[in-house]
VMD Tcl script that builds the backbone (N, CA, C; Angstrom):
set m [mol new atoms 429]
animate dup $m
set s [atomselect $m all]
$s set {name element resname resid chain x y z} {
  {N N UNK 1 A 0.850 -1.169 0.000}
  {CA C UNK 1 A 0.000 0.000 0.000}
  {C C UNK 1 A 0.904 1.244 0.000}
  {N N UNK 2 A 0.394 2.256 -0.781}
  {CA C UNK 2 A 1.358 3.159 -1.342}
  {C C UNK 2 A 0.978 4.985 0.294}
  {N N UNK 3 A 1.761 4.815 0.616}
  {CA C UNK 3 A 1.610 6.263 1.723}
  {C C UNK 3 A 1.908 7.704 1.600}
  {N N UNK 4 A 0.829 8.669 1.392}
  {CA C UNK 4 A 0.894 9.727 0.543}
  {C C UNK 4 A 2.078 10.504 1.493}
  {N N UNK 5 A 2.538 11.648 0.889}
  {CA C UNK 5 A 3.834 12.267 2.009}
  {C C UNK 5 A 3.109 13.153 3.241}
  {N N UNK 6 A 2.007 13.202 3.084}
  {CA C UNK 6 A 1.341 13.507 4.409}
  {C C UNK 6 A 1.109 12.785 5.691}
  {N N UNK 7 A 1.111 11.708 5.240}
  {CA C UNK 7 A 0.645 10.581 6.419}
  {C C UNK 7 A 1.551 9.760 7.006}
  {N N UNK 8 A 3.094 9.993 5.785}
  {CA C UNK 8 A 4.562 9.316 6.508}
  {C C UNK 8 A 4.491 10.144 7.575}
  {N N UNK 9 A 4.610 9.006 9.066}
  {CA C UNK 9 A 5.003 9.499 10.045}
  {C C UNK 9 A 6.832 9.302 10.625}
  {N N UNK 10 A 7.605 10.019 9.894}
  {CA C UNK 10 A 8.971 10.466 10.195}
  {C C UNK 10 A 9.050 12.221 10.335}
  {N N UNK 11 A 10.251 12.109 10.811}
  {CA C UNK 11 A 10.930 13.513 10.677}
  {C C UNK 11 A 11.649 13.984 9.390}
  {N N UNK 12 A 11.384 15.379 9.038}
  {CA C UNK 12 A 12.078 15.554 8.142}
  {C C UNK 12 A 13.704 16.422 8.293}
  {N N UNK 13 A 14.881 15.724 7.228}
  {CA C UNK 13 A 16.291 16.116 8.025}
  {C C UNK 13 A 15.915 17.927 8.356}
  {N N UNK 14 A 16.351 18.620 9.044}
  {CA C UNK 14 A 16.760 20.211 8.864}
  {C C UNK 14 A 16.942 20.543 8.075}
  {N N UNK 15 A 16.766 21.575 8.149}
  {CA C UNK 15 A 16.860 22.861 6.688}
  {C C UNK 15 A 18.088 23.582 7.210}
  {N N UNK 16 A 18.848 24.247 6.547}
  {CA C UNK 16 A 19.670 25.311 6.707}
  {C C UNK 16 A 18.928 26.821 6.077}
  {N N UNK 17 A 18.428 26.586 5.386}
  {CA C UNK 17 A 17.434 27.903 4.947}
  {C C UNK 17 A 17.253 27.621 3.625}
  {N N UNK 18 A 16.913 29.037 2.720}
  {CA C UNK 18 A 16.596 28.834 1.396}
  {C C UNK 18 A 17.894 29.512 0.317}
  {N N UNK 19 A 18.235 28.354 -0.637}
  {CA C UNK 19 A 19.782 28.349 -0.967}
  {C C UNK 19 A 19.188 29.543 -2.232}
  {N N UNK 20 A 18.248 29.490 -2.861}
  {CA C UNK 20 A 17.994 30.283 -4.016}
  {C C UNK 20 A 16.560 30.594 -4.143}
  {N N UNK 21 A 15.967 31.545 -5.112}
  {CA C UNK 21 A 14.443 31.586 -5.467}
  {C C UNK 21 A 14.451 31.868 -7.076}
  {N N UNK 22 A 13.921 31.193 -7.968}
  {CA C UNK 22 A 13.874 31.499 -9.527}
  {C C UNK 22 A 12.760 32.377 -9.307}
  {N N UNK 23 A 13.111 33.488 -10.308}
  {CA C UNK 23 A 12.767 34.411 -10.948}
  {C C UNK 23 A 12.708 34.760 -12.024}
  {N N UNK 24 A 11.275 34.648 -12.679}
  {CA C UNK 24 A 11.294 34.762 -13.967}
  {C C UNK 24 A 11.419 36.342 -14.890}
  {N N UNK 25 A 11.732 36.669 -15.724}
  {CA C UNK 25 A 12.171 37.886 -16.179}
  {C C UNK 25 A 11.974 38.134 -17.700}
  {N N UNK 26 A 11.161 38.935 -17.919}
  {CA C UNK 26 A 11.587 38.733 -19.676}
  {C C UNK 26 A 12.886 39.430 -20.190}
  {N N UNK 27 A 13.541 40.044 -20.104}
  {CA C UNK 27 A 14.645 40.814 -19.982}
  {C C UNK 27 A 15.549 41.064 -18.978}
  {N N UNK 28 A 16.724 39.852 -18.732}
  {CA C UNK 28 A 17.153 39.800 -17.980}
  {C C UNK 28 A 18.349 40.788 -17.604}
  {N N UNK 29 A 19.173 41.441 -18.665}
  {CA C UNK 29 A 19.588 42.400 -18.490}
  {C C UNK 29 A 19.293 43.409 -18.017}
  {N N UNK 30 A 17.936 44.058 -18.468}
  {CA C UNK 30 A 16.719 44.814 -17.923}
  {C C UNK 30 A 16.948 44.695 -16.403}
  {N N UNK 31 A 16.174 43.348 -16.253}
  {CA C UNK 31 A 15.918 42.751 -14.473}
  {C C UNK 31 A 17.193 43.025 -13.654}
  {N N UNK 32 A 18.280 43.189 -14.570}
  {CA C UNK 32 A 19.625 42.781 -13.839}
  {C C UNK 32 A 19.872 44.466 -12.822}
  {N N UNK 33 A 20.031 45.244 -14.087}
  {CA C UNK 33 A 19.893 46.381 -13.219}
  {C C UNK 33 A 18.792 46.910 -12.702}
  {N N UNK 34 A 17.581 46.723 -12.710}
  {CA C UNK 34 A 16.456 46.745 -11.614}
  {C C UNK 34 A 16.839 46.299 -9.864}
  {N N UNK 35 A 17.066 44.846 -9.974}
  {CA C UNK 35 A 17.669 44.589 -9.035}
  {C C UNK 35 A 18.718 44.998 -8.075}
  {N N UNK 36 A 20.042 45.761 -8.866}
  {CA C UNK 36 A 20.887 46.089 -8.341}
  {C C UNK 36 A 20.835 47.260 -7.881}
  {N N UNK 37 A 19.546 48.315 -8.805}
  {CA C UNK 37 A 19.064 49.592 -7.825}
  {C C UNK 37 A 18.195 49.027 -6.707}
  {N N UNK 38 A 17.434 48.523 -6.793}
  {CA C UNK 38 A 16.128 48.245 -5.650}
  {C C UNK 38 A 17.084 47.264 -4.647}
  {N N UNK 39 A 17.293 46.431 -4.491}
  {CA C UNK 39 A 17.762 45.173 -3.721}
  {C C UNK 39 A 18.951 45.608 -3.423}
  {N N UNK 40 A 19.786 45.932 -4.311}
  {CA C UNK 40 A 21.617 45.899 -3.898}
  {C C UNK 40 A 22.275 45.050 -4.351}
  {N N UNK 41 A 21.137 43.918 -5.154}
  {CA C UNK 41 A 21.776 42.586 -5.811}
  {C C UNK 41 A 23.041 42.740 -6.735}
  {N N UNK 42 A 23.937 41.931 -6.570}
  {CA C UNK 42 A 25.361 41.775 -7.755}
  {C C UNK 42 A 25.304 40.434 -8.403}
  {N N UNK 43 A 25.342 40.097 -9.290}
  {CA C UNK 43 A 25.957 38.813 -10.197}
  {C C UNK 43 A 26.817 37.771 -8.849}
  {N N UNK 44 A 26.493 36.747 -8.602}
  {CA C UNK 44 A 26.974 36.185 -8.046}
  {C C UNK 44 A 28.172 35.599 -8.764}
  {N N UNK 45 A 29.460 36.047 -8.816}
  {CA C UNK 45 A 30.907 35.499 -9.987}
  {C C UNK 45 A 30.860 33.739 -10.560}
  {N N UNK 46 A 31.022 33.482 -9.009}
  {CA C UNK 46 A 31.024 31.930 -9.224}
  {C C UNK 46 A 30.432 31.227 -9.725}
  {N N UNK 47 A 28.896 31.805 -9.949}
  {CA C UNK 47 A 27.808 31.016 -10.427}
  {C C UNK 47 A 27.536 31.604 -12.109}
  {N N UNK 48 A 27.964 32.539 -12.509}
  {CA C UNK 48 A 28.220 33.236 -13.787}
  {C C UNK 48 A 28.199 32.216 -14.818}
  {N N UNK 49 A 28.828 31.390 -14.972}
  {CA C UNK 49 A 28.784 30.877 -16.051}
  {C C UNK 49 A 27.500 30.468 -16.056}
  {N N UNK 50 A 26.387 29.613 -14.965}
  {CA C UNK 50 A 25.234 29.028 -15.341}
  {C C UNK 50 A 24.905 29.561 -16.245}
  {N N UNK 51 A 24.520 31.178 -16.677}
  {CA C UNK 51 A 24.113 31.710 -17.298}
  {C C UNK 51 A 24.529 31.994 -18.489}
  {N N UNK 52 A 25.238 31.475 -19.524}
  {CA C UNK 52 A 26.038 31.379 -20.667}
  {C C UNK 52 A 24.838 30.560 -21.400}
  {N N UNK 53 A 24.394 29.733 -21.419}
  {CA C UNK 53 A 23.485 28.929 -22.437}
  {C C UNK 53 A 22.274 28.775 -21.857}
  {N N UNK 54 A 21.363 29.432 -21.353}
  {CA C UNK 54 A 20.411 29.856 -21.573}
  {C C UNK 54 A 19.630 29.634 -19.477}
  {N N UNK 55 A 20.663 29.139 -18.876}
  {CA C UNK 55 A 20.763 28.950 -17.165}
  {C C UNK 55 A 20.450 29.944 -16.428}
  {N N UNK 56 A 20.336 29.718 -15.609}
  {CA C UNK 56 A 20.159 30.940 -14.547}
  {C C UNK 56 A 20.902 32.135 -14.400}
  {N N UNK 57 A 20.692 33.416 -14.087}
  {CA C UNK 57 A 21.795 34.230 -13.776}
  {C C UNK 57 A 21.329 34.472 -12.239}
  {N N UNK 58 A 22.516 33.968 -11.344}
  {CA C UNK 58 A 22.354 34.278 -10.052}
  {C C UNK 58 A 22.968 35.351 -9.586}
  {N N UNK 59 A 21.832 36.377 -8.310}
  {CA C UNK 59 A 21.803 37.336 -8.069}
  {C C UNK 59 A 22.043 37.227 -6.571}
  {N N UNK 60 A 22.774 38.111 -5.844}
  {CA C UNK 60 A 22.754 37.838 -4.316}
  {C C UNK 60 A 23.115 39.292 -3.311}
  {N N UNK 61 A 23.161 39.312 -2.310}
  {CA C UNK 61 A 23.575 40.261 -1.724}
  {C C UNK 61 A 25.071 40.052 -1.223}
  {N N UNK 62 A 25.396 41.384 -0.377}
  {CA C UNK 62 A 26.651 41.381 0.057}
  {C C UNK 62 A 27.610 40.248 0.748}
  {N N UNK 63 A 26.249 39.754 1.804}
  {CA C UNK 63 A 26.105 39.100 2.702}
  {C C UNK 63 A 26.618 37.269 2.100}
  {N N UNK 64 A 25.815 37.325 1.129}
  {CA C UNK 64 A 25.694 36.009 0.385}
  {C C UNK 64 A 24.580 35.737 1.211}
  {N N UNK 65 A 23.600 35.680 1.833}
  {CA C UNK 65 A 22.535 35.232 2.592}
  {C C UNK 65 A 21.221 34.884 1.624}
  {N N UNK 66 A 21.314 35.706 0.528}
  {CA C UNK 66 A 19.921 36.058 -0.513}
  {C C UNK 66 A 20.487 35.599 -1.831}
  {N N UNK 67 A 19.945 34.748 -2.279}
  {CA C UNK 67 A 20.102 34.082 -3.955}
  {C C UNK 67 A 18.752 34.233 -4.677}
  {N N UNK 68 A 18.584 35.336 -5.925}
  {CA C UNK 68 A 17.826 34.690 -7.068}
  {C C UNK 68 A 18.322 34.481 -8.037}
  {N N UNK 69 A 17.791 33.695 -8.551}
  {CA C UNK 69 A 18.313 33.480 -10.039}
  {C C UNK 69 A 17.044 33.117 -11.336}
  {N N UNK 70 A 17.704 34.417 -11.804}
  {CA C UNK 70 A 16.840 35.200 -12.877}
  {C C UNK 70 A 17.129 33.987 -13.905}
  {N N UNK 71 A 15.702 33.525 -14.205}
  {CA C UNK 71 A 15.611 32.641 -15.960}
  {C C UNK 71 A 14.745 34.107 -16.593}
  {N N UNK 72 A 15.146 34.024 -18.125}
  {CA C UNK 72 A 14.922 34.753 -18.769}
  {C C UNK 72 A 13.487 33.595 -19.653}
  {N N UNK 73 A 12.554 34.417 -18.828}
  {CA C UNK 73 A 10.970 33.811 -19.762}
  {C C UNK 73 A 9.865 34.690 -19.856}
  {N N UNK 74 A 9.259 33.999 -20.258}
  {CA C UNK 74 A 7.618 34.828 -20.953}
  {C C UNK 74 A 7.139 34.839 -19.739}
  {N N UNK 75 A 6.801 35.784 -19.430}
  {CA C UNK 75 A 5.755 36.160 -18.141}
  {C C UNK 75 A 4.658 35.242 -17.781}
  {N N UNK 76 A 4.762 34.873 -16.689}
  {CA C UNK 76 A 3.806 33.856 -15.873}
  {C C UNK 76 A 3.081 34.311 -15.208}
  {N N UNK 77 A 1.760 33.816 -15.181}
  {CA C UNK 77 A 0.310 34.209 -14.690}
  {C C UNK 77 A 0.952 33.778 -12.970}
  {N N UNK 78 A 1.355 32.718 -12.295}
  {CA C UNK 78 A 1.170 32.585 -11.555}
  {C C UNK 78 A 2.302 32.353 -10.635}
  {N N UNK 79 A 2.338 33.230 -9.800}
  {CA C UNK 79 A 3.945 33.757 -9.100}
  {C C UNK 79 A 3.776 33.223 -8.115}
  {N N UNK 80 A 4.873 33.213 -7.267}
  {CA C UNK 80 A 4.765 32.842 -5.862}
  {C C UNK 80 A 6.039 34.525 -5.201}
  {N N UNK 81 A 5.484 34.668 -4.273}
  {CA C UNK 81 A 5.918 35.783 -3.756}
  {C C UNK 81 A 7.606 35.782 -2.691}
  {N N UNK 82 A 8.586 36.708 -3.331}
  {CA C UNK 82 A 9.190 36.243 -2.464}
  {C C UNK 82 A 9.797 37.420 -1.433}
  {N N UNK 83 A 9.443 36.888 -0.366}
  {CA C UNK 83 A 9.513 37.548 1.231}
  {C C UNK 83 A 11.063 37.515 1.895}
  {N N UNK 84 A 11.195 38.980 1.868}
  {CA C UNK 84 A 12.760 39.281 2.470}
  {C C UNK 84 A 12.768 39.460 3.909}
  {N N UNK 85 A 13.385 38.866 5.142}
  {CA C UNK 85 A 13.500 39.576 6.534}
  {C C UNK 85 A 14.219 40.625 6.453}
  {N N UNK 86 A 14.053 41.217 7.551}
  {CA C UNK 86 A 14.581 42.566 8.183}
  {C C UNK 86 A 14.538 42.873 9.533}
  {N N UNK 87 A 15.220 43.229 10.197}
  {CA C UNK 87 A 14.975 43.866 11.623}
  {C C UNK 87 A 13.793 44.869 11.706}
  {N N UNK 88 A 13.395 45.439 12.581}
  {CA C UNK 88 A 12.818 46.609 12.468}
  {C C UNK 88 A 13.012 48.000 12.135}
  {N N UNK 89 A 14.352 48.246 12.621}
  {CA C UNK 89 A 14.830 49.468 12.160}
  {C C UNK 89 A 15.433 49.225 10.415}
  {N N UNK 90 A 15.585 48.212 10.374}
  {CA C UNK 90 A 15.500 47.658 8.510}
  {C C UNK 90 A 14.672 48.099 7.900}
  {N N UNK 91 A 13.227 47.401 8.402}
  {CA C UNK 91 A 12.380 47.731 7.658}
  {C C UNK 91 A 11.901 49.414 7.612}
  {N N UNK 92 A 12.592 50.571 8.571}
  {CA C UNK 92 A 11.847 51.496 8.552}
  {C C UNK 92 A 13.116 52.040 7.021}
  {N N UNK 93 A 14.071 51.510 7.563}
  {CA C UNK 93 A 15.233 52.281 6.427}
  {C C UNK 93 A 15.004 51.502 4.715}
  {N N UNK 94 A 14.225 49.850 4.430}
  {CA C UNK 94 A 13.958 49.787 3.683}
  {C C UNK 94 A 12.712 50.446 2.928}
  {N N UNK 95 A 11.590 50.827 3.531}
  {CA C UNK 95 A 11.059 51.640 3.074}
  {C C UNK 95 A 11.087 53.357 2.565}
  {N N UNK 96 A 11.937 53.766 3.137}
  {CA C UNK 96 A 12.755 54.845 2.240}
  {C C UNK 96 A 13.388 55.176 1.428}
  {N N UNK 97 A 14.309 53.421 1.596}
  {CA C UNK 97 A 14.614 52.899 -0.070}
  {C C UNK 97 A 13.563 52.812 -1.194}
  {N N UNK 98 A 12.886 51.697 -0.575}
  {CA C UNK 98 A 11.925 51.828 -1.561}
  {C C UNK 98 A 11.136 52.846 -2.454}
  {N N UNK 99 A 10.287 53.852 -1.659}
  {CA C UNK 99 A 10.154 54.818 -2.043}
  {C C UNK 99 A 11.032 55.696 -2.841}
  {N N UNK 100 A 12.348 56.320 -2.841}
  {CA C UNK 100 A 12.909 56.566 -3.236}
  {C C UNK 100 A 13.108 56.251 -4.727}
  {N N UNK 101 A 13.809 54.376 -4.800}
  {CA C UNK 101 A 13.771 54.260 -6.312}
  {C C UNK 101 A 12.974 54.221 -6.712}
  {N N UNK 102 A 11.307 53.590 -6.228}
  {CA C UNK 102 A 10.269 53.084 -6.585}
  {C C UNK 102 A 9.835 54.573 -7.635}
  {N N UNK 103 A 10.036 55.485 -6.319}
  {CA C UNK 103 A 9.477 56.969 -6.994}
  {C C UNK 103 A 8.023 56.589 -6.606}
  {N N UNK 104 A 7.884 55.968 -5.949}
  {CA C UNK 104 A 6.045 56.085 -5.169}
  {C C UNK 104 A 5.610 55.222 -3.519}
  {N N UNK 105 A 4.567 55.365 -3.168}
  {CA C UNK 105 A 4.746 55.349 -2.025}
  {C C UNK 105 A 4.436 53.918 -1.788}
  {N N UNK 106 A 5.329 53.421 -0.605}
  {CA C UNK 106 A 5.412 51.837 -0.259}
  {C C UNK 106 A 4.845 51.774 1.171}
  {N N UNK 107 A 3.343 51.441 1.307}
  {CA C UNK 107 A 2.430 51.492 2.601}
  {C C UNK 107 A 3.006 49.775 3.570}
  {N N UNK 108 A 3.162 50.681 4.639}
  {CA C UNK 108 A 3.629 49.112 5.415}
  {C C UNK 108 A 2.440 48.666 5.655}
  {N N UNK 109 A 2.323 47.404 5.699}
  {CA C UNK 109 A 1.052 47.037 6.657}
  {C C UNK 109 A 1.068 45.834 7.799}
  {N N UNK 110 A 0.217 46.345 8.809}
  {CA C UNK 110 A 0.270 45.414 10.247}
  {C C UNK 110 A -0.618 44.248 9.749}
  {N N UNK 111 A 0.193 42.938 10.066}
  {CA C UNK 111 A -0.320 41.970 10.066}
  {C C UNK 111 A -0.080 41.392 11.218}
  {N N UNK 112 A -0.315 42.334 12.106}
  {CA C UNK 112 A -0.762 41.524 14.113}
  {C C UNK 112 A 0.444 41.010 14.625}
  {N N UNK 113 A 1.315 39.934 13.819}
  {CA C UNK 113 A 2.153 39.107 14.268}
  {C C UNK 113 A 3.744 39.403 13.474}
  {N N UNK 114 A 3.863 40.391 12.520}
  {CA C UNK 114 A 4.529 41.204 11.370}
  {C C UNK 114 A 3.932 42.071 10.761}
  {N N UNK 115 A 5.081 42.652 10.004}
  {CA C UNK 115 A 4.977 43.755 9.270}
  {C C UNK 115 A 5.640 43.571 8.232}
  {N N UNK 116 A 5.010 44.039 6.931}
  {CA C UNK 116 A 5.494 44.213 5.111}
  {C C UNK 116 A 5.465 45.222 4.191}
  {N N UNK 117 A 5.919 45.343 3.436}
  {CA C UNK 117 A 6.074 46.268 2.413}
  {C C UNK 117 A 6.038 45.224 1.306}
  {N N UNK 118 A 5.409 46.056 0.545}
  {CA C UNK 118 A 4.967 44.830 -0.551}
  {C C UNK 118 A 5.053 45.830 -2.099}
  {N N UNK 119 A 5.896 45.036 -3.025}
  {CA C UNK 119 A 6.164 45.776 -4.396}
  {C C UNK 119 A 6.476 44.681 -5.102}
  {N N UNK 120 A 6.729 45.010 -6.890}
  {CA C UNK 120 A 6.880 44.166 -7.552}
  {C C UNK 120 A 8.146 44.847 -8.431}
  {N N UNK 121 A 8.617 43.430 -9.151}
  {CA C UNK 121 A 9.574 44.079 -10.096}
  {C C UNK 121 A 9.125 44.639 -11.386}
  {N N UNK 122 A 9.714 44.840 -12.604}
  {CA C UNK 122 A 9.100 45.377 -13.875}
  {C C UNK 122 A 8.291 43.951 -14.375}
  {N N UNK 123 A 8.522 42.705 -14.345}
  {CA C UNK 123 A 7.878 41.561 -14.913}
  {C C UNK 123 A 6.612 41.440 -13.988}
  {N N UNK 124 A 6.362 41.949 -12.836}
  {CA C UNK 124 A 5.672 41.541 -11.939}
  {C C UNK 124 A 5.525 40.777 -11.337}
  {N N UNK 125 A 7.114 40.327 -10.594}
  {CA C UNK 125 A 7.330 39.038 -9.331}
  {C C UNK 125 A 6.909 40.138 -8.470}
  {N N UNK 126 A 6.492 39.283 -6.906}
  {CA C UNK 126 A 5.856 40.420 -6.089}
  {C C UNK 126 A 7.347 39.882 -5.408}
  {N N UNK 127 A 6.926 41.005 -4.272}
  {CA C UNK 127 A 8.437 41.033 -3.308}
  {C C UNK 127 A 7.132 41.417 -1.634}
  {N N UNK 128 A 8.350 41.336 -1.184}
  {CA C UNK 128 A 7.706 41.536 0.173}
  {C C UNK 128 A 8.832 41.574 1.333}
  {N N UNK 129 A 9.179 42.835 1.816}
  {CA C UNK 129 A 9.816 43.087 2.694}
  {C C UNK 129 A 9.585 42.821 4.101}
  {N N UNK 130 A 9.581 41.971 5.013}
  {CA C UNK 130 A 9.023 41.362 6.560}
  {C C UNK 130 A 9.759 41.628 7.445}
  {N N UNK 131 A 9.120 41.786 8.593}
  {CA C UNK 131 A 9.837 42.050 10.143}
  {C C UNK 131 A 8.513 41.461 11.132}
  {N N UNK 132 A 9.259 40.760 11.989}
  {CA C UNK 132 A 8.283 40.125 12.718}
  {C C UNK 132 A 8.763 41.369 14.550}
  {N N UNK 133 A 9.204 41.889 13.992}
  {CA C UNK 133 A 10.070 42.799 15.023}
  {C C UNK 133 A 8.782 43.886 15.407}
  {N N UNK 134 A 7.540 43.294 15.841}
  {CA C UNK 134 A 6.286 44.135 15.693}
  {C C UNK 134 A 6.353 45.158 16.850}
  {N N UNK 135 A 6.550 45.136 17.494}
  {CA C UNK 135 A 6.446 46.437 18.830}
  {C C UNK 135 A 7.244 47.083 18.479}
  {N N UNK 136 A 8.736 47.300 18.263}
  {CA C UNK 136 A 9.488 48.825 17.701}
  {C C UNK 136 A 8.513 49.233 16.498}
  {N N UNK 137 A 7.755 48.707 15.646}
  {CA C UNK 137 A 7.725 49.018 14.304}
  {C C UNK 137 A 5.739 49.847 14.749}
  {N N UNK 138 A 5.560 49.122 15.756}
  {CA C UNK 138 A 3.850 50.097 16.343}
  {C C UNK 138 A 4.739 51.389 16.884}
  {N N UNK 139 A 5.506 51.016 17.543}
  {CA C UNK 139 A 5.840 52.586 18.078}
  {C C UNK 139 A 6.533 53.150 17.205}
  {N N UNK 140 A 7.108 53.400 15.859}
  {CA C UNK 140 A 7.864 54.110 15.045}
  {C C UNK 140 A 6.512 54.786 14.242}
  {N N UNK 141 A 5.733 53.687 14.150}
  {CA C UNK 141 A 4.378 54.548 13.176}
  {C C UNK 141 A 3.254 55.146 14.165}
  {N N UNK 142 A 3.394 54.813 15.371}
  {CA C UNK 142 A 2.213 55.342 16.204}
  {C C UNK 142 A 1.188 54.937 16.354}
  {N N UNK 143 A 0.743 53.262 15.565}
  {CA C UNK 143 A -0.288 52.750 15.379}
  {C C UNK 143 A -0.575 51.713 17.005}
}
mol reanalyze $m
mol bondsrecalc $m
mol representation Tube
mol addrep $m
């Protein structure tokens, strides 16, 4: 009898976190410097070549903590959103970023247990800036 992966009762090994997120792009050159104004993203060197025959181009921060990697495709109806942490005083300084390049206004919103800023790129992946850091971030807005 065949046991769906819901009903195996084991553990699953640990995670270390999330190594990458694909991102689709129709213009990845385009996307490339989008990214590197909004995010801070650089070409990850090492991983450079993937992107020679038609692979990923991986994108990351300073840190190395944050990987996307941009495939260059036809725009997809159906995204999955991808959610950045932040401290609290992050999130007050990423939203000034935002605004800034965005050139329009980026509304945080309380979700009781966190807080987000929510934007998209030019293809329309959504993004979402998070802090679960909720009490500095009620008293910075007064809410």
């Amino acid at each position: 009898m065949h046991e769906s992966a819901a009903t195996v009762q084991t553990s699953a090994p640990p995670l270390k976190g999330i190594d990458h997120i694909h991102v689709f792009v129709s213009d990845r050159a385009a996307a490339l410097v989008w990214y590197q104004a909004v995010l801070g993203l650089r070409v990850v060197a090492e991983l450079e070549s993937w992107a020679a025959d038609g692979g990923p181009l991986t994108i990351g921060d300073a840190a190395g903590s944050v990987h996307l990697a941009l495939f260059e495709r036809p725009a997809e109806k159906c995204r999955s959103t991808v959610a950045l942490s932040v401290s609290a005083q992050g999130f007050m300084a990423w939203q000034r970023h935002l605004e800034a390049v965005l050139q329009q206004r980026v509304v945080p919103v309380d979700h009781q247990l966190s807080w987000s800023l929510y934007f998209s790129d030019p293809d329309g992946n959504p993004f979402e800036i998070t802090s679960c850091e909720v009490a500095p971030l009620r008293a910075a807005t007064g809410v």
